[in-house]
Backbone as CSV, one residue per row, in Angstrom:
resi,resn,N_x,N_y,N_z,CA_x,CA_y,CA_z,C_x,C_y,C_z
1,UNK,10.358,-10.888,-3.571,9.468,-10.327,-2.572,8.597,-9.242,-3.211
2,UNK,7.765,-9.231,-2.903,6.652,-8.261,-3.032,6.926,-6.231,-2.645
3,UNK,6.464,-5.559,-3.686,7.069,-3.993,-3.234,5.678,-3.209,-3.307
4,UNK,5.388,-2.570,-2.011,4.000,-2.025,-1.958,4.725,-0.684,-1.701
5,UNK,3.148,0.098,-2.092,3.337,1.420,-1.722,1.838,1.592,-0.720
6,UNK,2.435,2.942,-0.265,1.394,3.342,0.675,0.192,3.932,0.331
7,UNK,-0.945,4.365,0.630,-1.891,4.931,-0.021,-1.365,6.799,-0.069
8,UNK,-0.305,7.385,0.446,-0.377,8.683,0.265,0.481,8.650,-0.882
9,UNK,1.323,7.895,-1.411,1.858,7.342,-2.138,0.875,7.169,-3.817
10,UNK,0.141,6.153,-3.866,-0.680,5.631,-4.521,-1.531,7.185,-5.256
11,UNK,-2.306,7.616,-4.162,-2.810,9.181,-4.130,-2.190,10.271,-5.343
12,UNK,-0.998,10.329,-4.526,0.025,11.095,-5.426,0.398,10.580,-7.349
13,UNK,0.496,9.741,-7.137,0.865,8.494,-8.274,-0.482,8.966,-9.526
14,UNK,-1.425,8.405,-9.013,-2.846,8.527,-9.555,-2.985,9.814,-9.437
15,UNK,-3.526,10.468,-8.754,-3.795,11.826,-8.958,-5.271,12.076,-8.416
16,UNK,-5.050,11.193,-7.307,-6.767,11.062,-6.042,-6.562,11.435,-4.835
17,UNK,-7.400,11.715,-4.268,-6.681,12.021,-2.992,-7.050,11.098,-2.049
18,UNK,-5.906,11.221,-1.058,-5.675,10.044,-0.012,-7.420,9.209,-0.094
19,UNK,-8.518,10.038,0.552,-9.568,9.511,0.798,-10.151,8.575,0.094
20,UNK,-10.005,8.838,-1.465,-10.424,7.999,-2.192,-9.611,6.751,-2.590
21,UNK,-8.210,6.665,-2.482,-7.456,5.432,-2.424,-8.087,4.457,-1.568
22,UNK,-7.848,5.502,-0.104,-8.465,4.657,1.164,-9.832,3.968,0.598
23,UNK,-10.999,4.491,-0.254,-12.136,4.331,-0.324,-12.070,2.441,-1.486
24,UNK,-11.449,2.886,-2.394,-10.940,2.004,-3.428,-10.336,0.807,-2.880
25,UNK,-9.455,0.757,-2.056,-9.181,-0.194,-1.247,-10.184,-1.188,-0.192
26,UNK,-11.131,-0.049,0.585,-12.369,-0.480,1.223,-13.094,-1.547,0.291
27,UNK,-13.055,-1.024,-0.717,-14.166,-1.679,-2.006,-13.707,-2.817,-2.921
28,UNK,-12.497,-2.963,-2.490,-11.351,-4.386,-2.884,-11.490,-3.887,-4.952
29,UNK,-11.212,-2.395,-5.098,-11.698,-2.237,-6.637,-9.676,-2.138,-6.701
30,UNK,-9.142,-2.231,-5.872,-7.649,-2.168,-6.543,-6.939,-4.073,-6.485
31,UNK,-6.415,-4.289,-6.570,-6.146,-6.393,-7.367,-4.708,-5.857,-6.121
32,UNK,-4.767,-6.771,-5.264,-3.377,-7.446,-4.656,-2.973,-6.196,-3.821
33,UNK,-4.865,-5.523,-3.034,-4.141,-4.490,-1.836,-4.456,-5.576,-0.497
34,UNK,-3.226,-5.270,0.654,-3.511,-6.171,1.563,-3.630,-4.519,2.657
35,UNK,-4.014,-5.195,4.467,-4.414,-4.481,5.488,-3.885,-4.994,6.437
36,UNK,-3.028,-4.203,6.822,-2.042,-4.318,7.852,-2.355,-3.690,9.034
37,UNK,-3.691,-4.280,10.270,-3.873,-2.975,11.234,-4.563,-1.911,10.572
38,UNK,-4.073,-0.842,10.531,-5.149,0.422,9.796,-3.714,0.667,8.842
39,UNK,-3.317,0.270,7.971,-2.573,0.838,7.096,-3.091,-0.171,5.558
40,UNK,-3.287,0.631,4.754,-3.381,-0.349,3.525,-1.672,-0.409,3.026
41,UNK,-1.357,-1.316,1.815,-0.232,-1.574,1.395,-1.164,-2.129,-0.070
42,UNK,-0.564,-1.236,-0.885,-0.868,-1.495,-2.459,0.089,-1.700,-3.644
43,UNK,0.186,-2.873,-4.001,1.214,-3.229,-4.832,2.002,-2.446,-6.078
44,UNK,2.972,-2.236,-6.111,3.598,-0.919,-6.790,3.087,-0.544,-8.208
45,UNK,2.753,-2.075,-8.739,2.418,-2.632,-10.100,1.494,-2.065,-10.110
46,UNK,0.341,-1.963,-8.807,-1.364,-1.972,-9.366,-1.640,-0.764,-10.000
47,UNK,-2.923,-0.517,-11.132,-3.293,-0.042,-12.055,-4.218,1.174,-11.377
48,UNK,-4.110,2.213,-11.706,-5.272,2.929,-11.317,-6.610,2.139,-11.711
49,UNK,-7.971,1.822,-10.817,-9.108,1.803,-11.157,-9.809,2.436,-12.283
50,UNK,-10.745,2.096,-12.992,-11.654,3.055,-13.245,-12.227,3.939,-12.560
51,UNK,-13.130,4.866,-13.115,-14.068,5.614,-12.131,-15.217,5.151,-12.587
52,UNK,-16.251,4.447,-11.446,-17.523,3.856,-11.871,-18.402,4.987,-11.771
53,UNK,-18.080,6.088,-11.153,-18.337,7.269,-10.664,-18.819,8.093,-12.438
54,UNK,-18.231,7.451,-13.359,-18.146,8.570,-14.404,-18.371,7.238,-15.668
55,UNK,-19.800,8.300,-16.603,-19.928,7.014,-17.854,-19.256,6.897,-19.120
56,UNK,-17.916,8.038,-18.776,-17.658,8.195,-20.132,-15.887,8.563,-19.500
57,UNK,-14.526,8.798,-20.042,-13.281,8.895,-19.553,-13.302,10.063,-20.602
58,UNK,-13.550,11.373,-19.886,-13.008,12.459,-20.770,-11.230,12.780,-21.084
59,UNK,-10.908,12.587,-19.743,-9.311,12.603,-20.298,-8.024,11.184,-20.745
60,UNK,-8.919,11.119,-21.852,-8.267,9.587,-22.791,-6.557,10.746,-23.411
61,UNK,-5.966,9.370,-22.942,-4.668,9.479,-23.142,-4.208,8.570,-24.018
């Protein structure tokens, strides 16, 4: 079976806040989020996005 997390969840995880999960999800930029009613559910696996927002990743890890 499948193990999702929630977007306040996700938020925390990543290091975005709620709004922008919510936003990322809107924009289908996260792989295998589903919509349940008004709740997203995002697969535990999934990857933080990029930021299309930004042309360069200053904090490379």
């Amino acid at each position: 079976m499948f193990e999702y997390m929630t977007v306040q969840e996700a938020a925390k995880k990543w290091e975005l806040s709620e709004r922008r999960v919510q936003k990322l999800c809107g924009e289908n930029r996260i792989d295998g989020v589903v919509r349940l009613s008004r709740v997203w559910l995002i697969p535990k696996g999934a990857e933080k996005p990029i930021d299309k927002r930004r042309k360069f990743e200053r904090n490379l890890k």
